[in-house]
N, C-alpha and C positions, 0 to 999 in steps of 0.2 A: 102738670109739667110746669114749671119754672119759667119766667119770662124773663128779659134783659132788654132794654131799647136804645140803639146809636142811628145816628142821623145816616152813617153809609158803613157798609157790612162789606169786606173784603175777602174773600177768599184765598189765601195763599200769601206766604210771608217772604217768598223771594225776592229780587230784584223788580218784577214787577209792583209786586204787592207793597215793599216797602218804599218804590221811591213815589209809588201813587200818594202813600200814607204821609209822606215825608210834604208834597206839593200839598195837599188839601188839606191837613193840619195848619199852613197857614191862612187856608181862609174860615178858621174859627170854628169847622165841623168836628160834631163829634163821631170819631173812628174807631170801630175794631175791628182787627185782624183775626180769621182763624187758620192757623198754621196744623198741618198736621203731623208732621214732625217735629222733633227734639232741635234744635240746635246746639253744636255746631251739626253739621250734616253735610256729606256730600249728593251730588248730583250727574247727571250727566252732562256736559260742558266740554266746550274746548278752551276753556274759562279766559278767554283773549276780552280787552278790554278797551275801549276805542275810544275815539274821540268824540265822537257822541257822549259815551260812557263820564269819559272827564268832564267835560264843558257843562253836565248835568251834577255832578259833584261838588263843582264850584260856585254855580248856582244855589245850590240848596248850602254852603257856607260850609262845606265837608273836605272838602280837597285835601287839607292840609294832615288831617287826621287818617286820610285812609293813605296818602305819602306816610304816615308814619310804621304803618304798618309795613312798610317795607314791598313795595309793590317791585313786579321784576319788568323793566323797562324795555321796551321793544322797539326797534330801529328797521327793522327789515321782513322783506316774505323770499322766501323759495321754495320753487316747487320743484318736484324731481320724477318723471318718468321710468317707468321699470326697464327702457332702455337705457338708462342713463345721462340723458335730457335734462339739462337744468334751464327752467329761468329764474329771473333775481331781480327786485326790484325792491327798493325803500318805499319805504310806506309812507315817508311825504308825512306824516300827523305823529303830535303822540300818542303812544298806545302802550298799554302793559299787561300784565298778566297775574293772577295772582288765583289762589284755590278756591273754590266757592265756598267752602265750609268756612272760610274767614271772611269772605265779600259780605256772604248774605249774612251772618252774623251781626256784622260792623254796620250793615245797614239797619236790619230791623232792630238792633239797639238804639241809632239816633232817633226809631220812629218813636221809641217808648218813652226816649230823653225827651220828646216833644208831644207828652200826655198822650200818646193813641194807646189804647188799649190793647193787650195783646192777648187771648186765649190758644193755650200752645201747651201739650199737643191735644186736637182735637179735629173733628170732620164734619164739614156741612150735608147734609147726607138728602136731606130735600129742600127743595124752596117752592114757597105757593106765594104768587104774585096777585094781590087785589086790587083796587082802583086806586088806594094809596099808600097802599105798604107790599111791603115783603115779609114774610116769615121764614126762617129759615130755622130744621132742626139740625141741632148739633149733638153731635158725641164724641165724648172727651175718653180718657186713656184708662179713665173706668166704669165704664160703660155707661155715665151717668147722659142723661139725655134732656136737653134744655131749650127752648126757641128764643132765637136773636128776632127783632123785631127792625127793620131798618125802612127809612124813604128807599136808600137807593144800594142794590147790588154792585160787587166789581170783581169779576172772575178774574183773577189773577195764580189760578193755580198750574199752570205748564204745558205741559204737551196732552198730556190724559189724565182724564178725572172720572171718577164714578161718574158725575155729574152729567157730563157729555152723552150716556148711553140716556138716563134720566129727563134729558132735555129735546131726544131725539136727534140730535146735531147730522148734518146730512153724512158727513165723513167716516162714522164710528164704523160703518161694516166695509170700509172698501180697505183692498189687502194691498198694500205696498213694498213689504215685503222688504223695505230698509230698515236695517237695524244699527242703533250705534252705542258702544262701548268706550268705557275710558279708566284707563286704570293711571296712577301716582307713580313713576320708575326713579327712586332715588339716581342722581345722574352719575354714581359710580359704576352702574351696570352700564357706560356708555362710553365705546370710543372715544366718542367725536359728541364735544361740548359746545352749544351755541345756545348761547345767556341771553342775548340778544335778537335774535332772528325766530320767526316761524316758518315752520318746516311742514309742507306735506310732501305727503310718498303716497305715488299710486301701485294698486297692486290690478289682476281681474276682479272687476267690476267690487274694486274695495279702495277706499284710497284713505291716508291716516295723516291726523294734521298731530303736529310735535312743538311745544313752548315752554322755555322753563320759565315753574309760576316762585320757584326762591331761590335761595341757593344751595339747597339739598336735591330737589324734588322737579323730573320735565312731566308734564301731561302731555298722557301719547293716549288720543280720542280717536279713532278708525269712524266711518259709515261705510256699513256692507248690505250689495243686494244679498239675500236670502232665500232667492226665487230658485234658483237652483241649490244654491247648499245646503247640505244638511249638518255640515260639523259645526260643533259651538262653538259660540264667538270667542272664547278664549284661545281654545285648540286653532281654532281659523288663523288668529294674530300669529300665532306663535308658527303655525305651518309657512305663514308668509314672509316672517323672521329667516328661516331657515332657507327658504326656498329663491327668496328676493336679495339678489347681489348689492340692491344699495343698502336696503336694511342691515344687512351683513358688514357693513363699512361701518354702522354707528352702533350696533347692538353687539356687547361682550356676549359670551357663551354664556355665561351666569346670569344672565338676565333671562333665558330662559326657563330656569329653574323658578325665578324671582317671580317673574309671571303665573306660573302655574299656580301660587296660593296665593298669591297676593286678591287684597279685594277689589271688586272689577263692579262697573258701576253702569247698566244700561237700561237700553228703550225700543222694545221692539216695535213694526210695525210703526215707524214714524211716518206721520199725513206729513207731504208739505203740499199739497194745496190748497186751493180756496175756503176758507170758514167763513161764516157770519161773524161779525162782529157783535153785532146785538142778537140776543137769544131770549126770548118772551122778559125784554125790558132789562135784560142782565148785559149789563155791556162787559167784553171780555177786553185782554188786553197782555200784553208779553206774548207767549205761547199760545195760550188759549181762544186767543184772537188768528194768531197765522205765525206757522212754524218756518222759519229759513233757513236755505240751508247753510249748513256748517261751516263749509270752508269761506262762506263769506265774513267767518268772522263778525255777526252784526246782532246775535242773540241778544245778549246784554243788553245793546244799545238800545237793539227794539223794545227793548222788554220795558226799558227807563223812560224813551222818546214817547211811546204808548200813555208813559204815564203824564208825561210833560203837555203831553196835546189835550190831555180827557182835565188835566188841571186847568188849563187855558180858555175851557169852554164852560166850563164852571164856574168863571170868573162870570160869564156873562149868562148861566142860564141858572135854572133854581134846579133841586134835587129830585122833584116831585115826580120823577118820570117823566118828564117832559119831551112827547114826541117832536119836539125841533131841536133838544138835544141828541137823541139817539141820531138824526138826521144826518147833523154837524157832525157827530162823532165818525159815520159811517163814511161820508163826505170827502173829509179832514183826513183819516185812517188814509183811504186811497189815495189820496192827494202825496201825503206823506211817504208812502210804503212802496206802491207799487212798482214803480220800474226797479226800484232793487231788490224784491223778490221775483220779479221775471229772469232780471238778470242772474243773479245767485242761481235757481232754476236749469237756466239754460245751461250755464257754466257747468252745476253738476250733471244731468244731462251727460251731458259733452267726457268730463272726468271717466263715469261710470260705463262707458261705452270705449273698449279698447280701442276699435278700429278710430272712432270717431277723434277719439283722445291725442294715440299717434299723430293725426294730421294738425291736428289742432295745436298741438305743443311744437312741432315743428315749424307754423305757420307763426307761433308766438316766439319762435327762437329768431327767427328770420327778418320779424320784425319788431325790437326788443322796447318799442313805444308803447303796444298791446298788452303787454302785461300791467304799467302803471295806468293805462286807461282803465282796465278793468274792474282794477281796485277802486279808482275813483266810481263806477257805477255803482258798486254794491255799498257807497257813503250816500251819507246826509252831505247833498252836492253843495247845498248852506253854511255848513260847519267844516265841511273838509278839506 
């Protein structure tokens, strides 16, 4: 079998993977990426884009270039209860929106304008850790099979990976039973047009966040428990369409024709709690590290922030496995993370439970300061 040797082996070319590749190319390491898909590509996403997001953009000397791309700019959140319950609150930051098939593209092209190597499409399929390397085997898109030899791993590939069952990860058998979906609705199948604002709408124990990512195209991204349903999540959307008087206010009748074939892009069984960050010397990181949830809006960020912290600590440790870097890393992770995935948490929680939800959106209508608090919980309280 064929060998290849880089100083650090990435898994996964998203957001994660690329703006890891994008931080550690400036300190002189040599990187490959293995991406298992084609690019462009979509994903599952509620592809909202924060300030986190930017601040890390501008940093890496990129800002200007993904403005160019025409990102869609966002000023506001509301959310809207199936009683008809609004609250409303500006988001205080900038923030935007834009599709992933363009994001991640635009990012792991700068990773490659900055010499990382990219092997794409291909899958790491094992990894055996020794006292000073990794070996990791790969397979590419035809069927050829090769070992990357690297110092140092970085899981970067999302929510599930062959990998995870392979690793033993503690999470991979317990059933959660959330599922989330996301399909592209050109915004001519829509009443009621808001360019600017993010929108969620709750249904039973389903609630759907809404953003336009240009000026053709809203992402309408749902998370559904599953515990009791059985109908498919497209059928699910679409009964909720029908059945949901607010959805009824912004959704034309043709859009549910539009839905029925259009392509629909999910993940069932989403963990959001506790992972390891370190997995026998693999440090993970976006996803793979700790799934948030959705309607915080914070995927992205984490997935970028993850990367900006494991760059920070590398400045000061060496690659070699170093158990006072995993330490840091794990450390540092919680330091950074945690009260806004308790909070994101709790909040869903709260959404996903009618009776709970009712009291709760009433309690937030009553007193309409708790809404902009909460946003601020689910930020980087640093940047925000």
């Amino acid at each position: 079998m064929t060998e290849q040797t880089t100083d650090i082996l990435i898994i996964g070319g998203g957001p994660a993977g690329s703006t890891t590749a994008l931080y550690l190319s400036q300190l002189g390491f040599d990187i490959t990426i293995i991406e298992k898909k084609k690019f462009p590509r979509e994903t599952l996403c509620g592809e909202f884009l924060s300030k986190e997001v930017t601040d890390i953009l501008k940093e890496l000397n990129i800002f200007n270039e993904f403005l160019s791309l025409k990102p869609n700019k966002l000023n506001s959140f509301r959310a809207v209860d199936e009683t008809g319950i609004e609250l409303k609150s500006d988001l205080n930051f900038d923030a935007y929106a834009m599709k992933r098939s363009v994001f991640d593209l635009f990012l792991l092209d700068k990773a490659k304008e900055r010499k990382v190597r990219v092997i794409q499409p291909a899958e790491v399929i094992t990894i055996t850790r020794t006292n000073s390397e990794f070996i990791s085997e790969i397979i590419d898109d035809s069927s050829n099979k090769f070992n990357v030899i690297s110092k140092l791993v970085i899981a970067a590939y999302g929510k599930q990976n062959i990998l995870d069952k392979k690793l033993e990860r503690d999470f991979i058998n317990k059933k959660s039973y959330l599922n989330g979906v996301k399909i592209h609705l050109p915004i001519e199948f829509l009443k009621d047009s808001f360019n600017d604002e993010i929108r969620i709408y709750t249904d039973d124990e389903l609630y759907c966040g809404m953003n336009q990512v240009n000026d053709k195209e809203m992402t309408v991204c749902f998370l559904e428990n599953r515990k009791k349903s059985k109908i498919p999540s497209r059928e699910r959307l679409i009964d909720v369409i029908k059945s949901n008087k607010n959805f009824q206010k912004i959704f034309k009748t043709n859009a549910l024709d539009y839905i029925k074939s259009t392509n629909i892009y999910g993940t069932g069984n989403i963990f959001f709690g506790k992972r390891e960050v370190i997995e026998n010397g693999i440090i993970m990181i976006g996803d793979a590290a700790r799934v948030i949830s959705p309607l915080a809006g914070d995927g992205i960020g984490m997935a970028m922030e993850s990367a900006k912290l494991l760059y920070s600590l590398l400045i000061k440790h060496n690659i070699n496995q170093s158990e006072q870097l995993f330490s840091d890393y794990k450390k540092q992770y919680e330091k950074l993370f945690s009260k806004r995935l308790k909070t994101a948490k709790i909040i869903q929680s709260i959404i996903l439970n009618r009776s709970i939800r009712n009291i709760g959106i009433r309690f937030a209508n009553k007193y309409p300061a708790l809404l902009p608090y909460l946003i601020k919980l689910t930020r980087n309280l640093k940047t925000a």
